[in-house]
C-alpha positions, 0 to 999 in steps of 0.5 A: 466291570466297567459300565456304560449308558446307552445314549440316541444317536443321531443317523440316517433311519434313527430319529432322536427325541420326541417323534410322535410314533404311535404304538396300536394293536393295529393300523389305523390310517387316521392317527390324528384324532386316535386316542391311544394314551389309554392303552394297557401298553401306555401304564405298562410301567405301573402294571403288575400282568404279565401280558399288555400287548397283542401277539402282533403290535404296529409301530406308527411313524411319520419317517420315511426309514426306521433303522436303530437297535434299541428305542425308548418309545414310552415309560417302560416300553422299548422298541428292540430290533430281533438282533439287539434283543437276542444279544439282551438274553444272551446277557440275562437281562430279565425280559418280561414280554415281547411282541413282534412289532410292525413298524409302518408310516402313515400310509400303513407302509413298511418303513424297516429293513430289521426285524423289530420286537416291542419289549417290557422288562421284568421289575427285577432290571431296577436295582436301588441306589445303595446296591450300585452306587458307591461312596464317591456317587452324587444323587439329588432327590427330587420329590422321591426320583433320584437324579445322578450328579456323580456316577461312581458304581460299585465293584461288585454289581455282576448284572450286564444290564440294568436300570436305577429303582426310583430314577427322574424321568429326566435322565432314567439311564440304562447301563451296560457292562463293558462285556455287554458293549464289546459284543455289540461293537463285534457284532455292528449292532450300534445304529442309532446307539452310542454308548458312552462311559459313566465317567464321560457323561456331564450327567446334569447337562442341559438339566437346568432348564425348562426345555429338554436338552434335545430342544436347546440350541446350543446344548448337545443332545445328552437323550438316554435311551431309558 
């Protein structure tokens, strides 16, 4: 199979990079001085218990409209419209808990038109290096996370949808077979999303620099949704 990354894209409801959302087990109208970091949810990547969320979650935004399929809104927490995450299951991609998530301003206001789930995935998405990469694939380790310089898979992954064990927090990609992205092409469920093939993307782009590539003015925007 050929394979692809999911990349932000930027539209209308699909805000890009650092946005500053809050997610709470409730709406708090005050959100300046809300310490939230200490939520179970905030550590859920390093958490071995099945549950973190509360049966019902709020998404607290400061845009007038919220309108993608699939966010990354913290380490191992995505926020997954109702559509994007049925076609996930369809594709066996191993989900470990979700909760309906309400997604309000800072007026408690529904900014969403789609049904939204916040989402945590089972620890079995990540595969190691050795297992996808083959030959031709450039890695650089920096201090044990991995980053890719040359994406070359292997032919015999058979996984629709996966993430890299060990991955730098500065690229973190998702992959998605090519199976995966024509059933999202068929069924319009790309707001806010570009997939792009491991053979397109300049995978050290705007990596260089101290700044994240979504703050330099004249790199494009290479922001995996991770």
């Amino acid at each position: 199979m050929n394979y692809f990354v999911a990349l932000e894209k930027k539209e209308k409801g699909a805000p890009i990079g650092f946005t500053g959302a809050i997610l709470y087990d409730r709406f708090v109208e005050n959100t300046k001085d809300l310490d939230h970091g200490y939520k179970p949810w905030y550590q859920s990547r390093d958490l071995q218990t099945d549950k973190v969320f509360e049966c019902e979650m709020f998404l607290i935004v400061k845009e007038k409209l919220i309108d993608y399929e699939i966010r990354s809104i913290s380490s191992g927490i995505y926020v997954v419209s109702s559509n994007f995450l049925d076609l996930l299951r369809d594709f066996g991609c191993p989900i470990k808990e979700t909760s309906v998530l309400n997604i309000v301003n800072l007026q408690g206001t529904c900014v969403s038109e789609k049904t939204y789930f916040v989402v945590r995935f089972e620890s079995s998405i990540f595969k190691d290096s050795e297992l996808i990469f083959d030959s031709s694939a450039k890695l650089l380790n920096e201090d044990g996370k991995l980053l890719i310089e040359v994406c070359s898979l292997k032919d015999n992954i058979n996984s629709d949808v996966f993430k890299l064990h060990k991955a730098s927090s500065k690229q973190d990609p998702t992959f998605f077979s090519d199976r995966f992205v024509k059933e999202a092409q068929s069924k319009k469920l790309l707001c806010g999303v570009r997939f792009a093939s491991v053979d397109e993307v300049e995978w050290m782009q705007g990596l260089n620099s101290d700044l994240p590539a979504w703050a330099l003015e004249d790199v494009e925007p290479i922001l995996f949704i991770s």
